[in-house]
BATIPA-337403 format. One record per residue (C-alpha): residue number from 1; residue in three letters; x, y, z. Coordinates in pm, whole numbers, always signed. Layout:
// BATIPA-337403
ROVEX  resi  resn       x       y       z
ROVEX   NUM   ALA       X       Y       Z
...
// end
This chain:
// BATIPA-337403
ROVEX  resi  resn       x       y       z
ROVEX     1   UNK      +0      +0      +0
ROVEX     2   UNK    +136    +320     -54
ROVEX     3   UNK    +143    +586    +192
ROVEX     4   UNK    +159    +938    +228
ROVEX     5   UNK    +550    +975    +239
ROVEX     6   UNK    +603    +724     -23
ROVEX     7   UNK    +370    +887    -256
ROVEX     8   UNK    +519   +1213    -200
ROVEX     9   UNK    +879   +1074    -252
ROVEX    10   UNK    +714    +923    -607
ROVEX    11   UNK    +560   +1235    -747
ROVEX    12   UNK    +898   +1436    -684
ROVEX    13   UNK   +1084   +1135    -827
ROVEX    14   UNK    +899   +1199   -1135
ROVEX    15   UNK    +854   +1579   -1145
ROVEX    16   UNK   +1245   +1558   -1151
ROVEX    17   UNK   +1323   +1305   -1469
ROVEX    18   UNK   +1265   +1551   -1713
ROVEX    19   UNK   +1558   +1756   -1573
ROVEX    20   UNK   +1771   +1456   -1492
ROVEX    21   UNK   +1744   +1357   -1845
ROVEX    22   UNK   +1800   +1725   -1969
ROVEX    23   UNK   +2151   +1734   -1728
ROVEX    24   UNK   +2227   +1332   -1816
ROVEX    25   UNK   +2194   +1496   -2213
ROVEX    26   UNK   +2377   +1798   -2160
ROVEX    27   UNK   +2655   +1619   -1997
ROVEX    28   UNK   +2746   +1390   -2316
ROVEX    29   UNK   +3010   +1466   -2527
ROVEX    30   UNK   +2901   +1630   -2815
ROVEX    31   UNK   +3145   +1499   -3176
ROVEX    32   UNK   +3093   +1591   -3511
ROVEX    33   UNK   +3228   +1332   -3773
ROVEX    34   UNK   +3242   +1412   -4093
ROVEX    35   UNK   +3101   +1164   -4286
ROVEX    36   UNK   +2953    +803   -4177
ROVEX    37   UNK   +3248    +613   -4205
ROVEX    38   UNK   +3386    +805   -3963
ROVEX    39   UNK   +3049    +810   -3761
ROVEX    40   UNK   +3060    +440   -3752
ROVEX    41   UNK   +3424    +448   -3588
ROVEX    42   UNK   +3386    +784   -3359
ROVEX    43   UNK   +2999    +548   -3213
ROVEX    44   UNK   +3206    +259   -3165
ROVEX    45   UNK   +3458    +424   -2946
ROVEX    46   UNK   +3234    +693   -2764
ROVEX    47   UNK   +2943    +427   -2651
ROVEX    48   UNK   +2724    +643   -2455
ROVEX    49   UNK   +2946    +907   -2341
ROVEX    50   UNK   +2874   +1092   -2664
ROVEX    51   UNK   +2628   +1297   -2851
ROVEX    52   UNK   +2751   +1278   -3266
ROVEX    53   UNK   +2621   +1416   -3517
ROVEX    54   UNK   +2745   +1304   -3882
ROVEX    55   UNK   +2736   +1566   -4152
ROVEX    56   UNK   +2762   +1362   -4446
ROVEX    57   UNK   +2507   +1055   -4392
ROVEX    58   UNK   +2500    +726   -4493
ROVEX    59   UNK   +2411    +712   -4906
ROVEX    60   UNK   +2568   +1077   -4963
ROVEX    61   UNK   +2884   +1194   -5169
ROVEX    62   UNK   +3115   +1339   -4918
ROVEX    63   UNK   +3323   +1462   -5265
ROVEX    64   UNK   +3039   +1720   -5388
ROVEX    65   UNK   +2893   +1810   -5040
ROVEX    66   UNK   +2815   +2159   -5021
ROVEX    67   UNK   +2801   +2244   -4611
ROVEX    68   UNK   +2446   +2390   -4507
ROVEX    69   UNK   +2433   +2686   -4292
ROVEX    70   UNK   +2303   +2394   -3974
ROVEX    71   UNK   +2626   +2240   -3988
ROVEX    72   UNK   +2844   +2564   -3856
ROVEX    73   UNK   +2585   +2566   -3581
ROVEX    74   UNK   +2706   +2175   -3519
ROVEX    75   UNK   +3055   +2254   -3507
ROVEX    76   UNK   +3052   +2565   -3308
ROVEX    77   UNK   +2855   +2370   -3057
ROVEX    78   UNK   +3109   +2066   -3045
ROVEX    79   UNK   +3347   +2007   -2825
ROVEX    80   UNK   +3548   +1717   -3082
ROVEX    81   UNK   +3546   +1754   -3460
ROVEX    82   UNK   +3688   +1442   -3641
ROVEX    83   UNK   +3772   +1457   -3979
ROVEX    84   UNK   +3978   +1211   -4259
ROVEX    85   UNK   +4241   +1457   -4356
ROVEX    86   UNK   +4456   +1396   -4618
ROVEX    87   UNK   +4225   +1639   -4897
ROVEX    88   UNK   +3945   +1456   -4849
ROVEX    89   UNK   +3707   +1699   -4716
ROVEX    90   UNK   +3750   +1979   -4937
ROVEX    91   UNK   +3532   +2204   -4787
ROVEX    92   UNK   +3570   +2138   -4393
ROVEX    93   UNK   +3859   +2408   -4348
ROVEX    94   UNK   +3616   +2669   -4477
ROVEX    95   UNK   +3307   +2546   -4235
ROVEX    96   UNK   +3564   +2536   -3944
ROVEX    97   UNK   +3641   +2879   -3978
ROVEX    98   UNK   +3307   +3012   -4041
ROVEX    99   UNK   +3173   +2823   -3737
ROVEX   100   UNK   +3432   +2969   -3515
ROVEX   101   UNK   +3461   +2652   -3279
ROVEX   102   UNK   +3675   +2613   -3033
ROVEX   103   UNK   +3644   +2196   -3042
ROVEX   104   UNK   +3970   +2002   -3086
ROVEX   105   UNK   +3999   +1882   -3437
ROVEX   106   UNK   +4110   +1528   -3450
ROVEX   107   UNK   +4251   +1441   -3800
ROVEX   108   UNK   +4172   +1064   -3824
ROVEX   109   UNK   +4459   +1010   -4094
ROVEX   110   UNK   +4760   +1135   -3884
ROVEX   111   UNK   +4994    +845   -3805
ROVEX   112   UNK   +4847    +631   -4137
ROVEX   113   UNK   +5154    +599   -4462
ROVEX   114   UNK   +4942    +762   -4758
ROVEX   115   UNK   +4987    +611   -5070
ROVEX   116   UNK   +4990    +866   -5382
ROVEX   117   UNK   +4697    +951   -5553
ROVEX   118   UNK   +4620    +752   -5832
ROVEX   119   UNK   +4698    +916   -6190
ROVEX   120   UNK   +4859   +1212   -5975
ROVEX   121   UNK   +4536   +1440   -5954
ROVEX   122   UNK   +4185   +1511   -5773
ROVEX   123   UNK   +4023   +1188   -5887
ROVEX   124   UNK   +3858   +1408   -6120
ROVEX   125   UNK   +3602   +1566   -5871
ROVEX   126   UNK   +3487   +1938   -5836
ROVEX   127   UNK   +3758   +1948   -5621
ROVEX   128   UNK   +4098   +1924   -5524
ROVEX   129   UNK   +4277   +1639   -5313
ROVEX   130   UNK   +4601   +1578   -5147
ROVEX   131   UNK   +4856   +1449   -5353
ROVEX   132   UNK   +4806   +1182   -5174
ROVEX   133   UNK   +4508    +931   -5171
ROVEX   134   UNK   +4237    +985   -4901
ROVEX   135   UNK   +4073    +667   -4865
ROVEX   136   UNK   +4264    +513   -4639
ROVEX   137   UNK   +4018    +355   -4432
ROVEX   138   UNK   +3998    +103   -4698
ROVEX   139   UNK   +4305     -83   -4525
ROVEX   140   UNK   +4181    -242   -4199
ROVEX   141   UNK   +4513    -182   -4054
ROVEX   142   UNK   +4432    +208   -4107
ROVEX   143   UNK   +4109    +180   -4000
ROVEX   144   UNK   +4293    +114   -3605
ROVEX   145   UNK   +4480    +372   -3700
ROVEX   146   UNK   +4187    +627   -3727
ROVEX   147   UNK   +4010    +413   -3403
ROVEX   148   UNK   +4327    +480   -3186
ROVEX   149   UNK   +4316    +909   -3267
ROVEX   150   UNK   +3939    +943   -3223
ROVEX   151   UNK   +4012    +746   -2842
ROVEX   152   UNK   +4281    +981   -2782
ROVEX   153   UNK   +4080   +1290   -2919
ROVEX   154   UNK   +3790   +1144   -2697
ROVEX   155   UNK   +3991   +1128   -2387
ROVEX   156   UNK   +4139   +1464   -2415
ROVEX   157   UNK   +3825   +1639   -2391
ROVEX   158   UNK   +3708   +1383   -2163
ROVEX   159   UNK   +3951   +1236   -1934
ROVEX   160   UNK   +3721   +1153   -1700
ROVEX   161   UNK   +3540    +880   -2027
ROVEX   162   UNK   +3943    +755   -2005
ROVEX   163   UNK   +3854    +417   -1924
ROVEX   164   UNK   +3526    +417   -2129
ROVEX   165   UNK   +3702    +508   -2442
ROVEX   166   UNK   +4003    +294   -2392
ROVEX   167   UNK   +3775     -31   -2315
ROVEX   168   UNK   +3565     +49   -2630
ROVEX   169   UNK   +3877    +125   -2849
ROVEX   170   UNK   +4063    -209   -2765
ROVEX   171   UNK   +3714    -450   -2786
ROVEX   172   UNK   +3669    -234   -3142
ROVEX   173   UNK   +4024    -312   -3275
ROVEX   174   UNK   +3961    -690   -3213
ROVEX   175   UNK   +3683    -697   -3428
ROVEX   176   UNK   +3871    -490   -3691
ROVEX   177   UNK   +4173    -802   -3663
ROVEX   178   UNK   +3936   -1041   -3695
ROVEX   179   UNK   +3762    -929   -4008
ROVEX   180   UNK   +4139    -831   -4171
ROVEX   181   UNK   +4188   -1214   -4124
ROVEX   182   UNK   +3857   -1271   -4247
ROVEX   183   UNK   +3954   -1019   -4598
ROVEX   184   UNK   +4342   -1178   -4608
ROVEX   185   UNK   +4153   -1530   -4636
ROVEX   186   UNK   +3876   -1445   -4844
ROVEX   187   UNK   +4156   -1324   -5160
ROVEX   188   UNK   +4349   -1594   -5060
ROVEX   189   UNK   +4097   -1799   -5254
ROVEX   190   UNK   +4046   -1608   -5536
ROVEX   191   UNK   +4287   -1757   -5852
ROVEX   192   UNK   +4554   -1490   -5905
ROVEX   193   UNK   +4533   -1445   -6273
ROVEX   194   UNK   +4176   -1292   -6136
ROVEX   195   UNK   +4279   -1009   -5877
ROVEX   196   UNK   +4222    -745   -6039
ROVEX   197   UNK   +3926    -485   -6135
ROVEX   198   UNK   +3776    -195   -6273
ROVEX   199   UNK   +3587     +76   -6105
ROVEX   200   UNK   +3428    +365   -6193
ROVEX   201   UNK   +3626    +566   -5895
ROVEX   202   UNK   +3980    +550   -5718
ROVEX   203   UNK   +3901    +443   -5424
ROVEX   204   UNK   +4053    +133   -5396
ROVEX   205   UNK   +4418    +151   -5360
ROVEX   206   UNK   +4450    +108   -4989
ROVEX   207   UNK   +4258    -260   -4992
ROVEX   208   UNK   +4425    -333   -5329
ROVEX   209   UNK   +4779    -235   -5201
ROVEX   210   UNK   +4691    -413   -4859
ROVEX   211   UNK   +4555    -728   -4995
ROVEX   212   UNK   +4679    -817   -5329
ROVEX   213   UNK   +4400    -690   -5551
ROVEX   214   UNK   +4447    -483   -5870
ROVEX   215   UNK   +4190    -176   -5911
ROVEX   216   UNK   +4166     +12   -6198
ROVEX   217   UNK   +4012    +339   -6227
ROVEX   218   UNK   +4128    +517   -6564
ROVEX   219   UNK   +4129    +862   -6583
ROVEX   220   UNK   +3869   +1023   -6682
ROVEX   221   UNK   +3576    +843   -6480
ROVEX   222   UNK   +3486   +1001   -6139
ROVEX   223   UNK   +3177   +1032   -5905
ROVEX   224   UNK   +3085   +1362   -6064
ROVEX   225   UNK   +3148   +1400   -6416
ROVEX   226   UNK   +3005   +1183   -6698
ROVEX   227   UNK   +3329   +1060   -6865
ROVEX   228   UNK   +3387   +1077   -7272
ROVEX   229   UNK   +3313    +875   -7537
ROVEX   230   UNK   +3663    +826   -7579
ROVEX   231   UNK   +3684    +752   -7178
ROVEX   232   UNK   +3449    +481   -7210
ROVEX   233   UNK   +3616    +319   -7525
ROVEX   234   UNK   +3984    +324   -7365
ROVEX   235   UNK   +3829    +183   -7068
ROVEX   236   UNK   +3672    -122   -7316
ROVEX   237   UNK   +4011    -141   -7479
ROVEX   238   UNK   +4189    -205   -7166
ROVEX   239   UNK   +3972    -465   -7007
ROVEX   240   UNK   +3983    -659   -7309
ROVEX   241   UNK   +4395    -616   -7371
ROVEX   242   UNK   +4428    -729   -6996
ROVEX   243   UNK   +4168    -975   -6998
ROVEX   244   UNK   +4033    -794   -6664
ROVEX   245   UNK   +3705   -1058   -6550
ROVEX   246   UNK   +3474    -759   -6368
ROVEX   247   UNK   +3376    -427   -6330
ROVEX   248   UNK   +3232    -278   -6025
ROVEX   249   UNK   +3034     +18   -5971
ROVEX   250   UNK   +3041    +179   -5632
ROVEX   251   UNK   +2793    +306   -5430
ROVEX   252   UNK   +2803    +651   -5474
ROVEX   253   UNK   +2821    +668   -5831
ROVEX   254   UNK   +2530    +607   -6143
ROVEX   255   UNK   +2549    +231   -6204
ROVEX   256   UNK   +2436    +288   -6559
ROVEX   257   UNK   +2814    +374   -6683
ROVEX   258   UNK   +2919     +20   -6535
ROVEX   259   UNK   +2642    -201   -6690
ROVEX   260   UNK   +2753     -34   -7037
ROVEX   261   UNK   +3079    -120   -7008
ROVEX   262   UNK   +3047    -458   -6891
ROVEX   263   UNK   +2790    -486   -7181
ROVEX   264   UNK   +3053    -355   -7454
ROVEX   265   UNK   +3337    -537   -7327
ROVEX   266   UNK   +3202    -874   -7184
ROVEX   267   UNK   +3348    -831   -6843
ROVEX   268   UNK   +3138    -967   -6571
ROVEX   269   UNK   +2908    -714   -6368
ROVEX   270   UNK   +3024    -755   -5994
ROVEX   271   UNK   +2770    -615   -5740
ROVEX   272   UNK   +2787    -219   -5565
ROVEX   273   UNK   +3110    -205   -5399
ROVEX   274   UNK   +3076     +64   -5080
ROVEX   275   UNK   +3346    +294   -5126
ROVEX   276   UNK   +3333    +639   -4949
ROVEX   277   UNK   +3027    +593   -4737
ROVEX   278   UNK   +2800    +354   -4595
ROVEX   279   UNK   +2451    +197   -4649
ROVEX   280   UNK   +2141    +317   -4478
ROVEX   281   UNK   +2080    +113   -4128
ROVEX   282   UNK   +1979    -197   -4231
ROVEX   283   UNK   +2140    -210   -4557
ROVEX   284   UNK   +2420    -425   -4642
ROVEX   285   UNK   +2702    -173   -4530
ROVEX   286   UNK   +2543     -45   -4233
ROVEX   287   UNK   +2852     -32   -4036
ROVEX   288   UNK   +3259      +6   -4143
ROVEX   289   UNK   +3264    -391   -4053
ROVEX   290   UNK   +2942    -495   -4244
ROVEX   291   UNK   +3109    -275   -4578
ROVEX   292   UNK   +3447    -485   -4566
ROVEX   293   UNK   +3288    -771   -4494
ROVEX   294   UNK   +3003    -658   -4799
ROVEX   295   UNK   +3257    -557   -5012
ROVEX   296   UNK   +3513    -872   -5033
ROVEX   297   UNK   +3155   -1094   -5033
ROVEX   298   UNK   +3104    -959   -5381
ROVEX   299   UNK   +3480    -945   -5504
ROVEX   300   UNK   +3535   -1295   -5454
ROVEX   301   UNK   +3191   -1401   -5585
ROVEX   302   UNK   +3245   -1193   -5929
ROVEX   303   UNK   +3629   -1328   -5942
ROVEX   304   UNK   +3614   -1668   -5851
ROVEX   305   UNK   +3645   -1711   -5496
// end
């Protein structure tokens, strides 16, 4: 039965939860990633300590982003920024100074050996990379890399999350071993005269370079341009000189360039290959670990696994 003081003790109980949960939310860390690769990695490692926001969501083209006037408000109001570095945002020094935050900027990249940039230039977007190539999250081993700065940038905001983030960090980075066995096995199996590609998009190098695969992206094809006529005919040319067995299209990219090409030139039509950002929840890249795992699922099915 419930009695007077009990009741009383109740009713204030619940008169305060609103405010508990307001403080409990303020409290949290609030992160900006940039995009939802980096999302996936900054959620891992921040649990429940954290309140992120991802500017670039899953299904979007972090290469032609254009920055909406919200996402100054998000930085300004964070206390960590994480970004990839190495050119790949083009646009995020400009929306860091216009938001005037004062949040640490962790560069994912730092500490990770950058390959060059295929053909030498900006992968033919509307704008400009590094010299050297971005996507370096397409290497497992990097992707611990990027894990290991976002716990540091984590605890140096919030040392008191120390144990938190280190705990998180070092359960995430045994998955991430696990499925680099998984990827080393997987091409193991796939007949050598086989490892190699076309895409539509360099964004490949990393896993190719880490794993034995050959991708080729000529010049001349990007995410955001509709190549030449001559492109698409020295593209058919070359898969048929080196007897190349699939092209790929990715998943940011029009998938109607890839089917004609496989058409023209008899090469094999692999599946969506998820390059730069990840699939809705639910979808077959949902997380970095479901894309890898997605990804070498459909390159050893379209060459011979």
């Amino acid at each position: 039965m419930l009695n007077r003081r009990n009741f009383i003790t109740s009713t204030v109980a619940v008169a305060l939860c609103p405010a508990t949960f307001a403080l409990a939310q303020e409290s949290k860390v609030s992160v900006v990633a940039t995009f939802s690769i980096l999302g996936d990695f900054v959620r891992e490692v921040g649990g429940d300590r954290i309140d992120l926001s991802v500017l670039v969501g899953p299904g979007s083209d972090a290469h032609v982003y254009a920055p909406a006037p919200g996402d100054a408000k998000k930085l300004a109001a964070a206390r960590l920024v994480v970004q990839n570095g190495l050119g790949f945002e083009g646009w995020i020094g400009r929306l860091i100074k216009a938001s005037n935050t004062k949040a640490r900027i962790v560069v994912a990249t730092r500490g990770v050996k950058a390959i060059k940039a295929p053909h030498g230039h900006g992968h033919g977007h509307g704008h400009h990379h590094d010299e050297n190539d971005p996507h370096a999250w397409q290497n497992v081993a990097n992707a611990k890399i990027y894990v290991t700065n976002i716990r540091d940038g984590l605890i140096a905001v919030d040392p008191a999350g120390k144990e938190t983030y280190s705990t998180n960090a070092a359960a995430y980075i045994a998955k991430l071993d696990a499925l680099e066995k998984h990827v080393r096995d997987a091409v193991a199996k796939i007949p050598a005269g086989n490892r190699k590609v076309i895409t539509n998009h360099d964004a490949f190098a990393y896993f190719g370079t880490a794993y034995g695969l050959h991708f080729i992206a000529p010049q001349g094809i990007s995410t955001d341009a509709a190549p030449s006529a001559q492109s698409v005919a020295r593209i058919i040319r070359q898969i048929r000189q080196e007897k190349i067995p699939a092209v790929f299209v990715e998943n940011v990219a029009d998938t109607r360039l890839a089917e004609r090409i496989a058409k023209e030139s008899g090469a094999k039509l692999g599946g969506v290959l998820y390059s730069d950002q990840l699939s809705p929840a639910g979808g077959p890249a949902g997380t970095y670990i479901d894309m890898v795992r997605h990804n070498i699922r459909e390159l050893t099915a379209a060459l011979g696994g």
